[in-house]
C-alpha positions in Angstrom: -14.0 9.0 -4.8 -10.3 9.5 -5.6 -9.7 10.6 -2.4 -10.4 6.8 -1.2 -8.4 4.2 -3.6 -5.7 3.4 -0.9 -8.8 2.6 2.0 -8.6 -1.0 0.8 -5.3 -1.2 -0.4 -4.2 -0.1 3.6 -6.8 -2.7 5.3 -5.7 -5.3 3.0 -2.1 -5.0 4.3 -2.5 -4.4 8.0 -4.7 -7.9 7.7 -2.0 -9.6 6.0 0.1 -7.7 8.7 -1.9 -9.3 11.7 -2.3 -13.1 9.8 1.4 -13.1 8.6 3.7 -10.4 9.1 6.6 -11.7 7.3 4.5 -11.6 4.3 3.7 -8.0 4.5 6.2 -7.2 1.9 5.1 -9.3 -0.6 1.8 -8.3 0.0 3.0 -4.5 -0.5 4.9 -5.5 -3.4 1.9 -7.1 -5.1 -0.2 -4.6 -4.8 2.4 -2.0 -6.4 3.2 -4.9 -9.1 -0.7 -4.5 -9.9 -1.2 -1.4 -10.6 -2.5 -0.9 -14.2 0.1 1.1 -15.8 -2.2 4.5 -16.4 -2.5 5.2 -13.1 0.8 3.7 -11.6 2.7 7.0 -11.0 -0.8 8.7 -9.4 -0.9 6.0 -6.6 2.6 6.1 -5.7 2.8 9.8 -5.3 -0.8 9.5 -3.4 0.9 7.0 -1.2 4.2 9.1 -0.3 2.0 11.8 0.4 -0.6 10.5 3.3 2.0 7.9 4.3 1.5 9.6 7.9 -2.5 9.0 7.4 -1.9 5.6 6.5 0.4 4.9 9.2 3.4 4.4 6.9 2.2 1.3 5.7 2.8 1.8 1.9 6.5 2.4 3.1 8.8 -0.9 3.1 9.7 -1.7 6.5 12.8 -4.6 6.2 15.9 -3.8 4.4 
């Protein structure tokens, strides 16, 4: 099941994108900020590599 932590992580953003897009940072940011501390470093890396599967959207967008 590894293989599917970001699934909700990705919907959740792209429906903050389509409600509210400036607040698609904060959104991102919160979800990084929440990350319990064990498994931190393993989402991060798992989001740099299938940013292209997940259309980028773990990637900040604004300056």
């Amino acid at each position: 099941m590894a293989d599917h932590e970001l699934g909700a992580a990705f919907y959740a953003i792209r429906a903050v994108a389509s409600a509210s897009p400036d607040d698609v940072d904060a959104e991102r940011a919160w979800q990084l900020e929440s990350l319990p501390h064990g498994v931190a470093d393993l989402v991060r890396s798992d989001m740099h590599l299938r940013a292209v599967k997940f259309q980028g959207v773990f990637v900040r967008l604004k300056p």
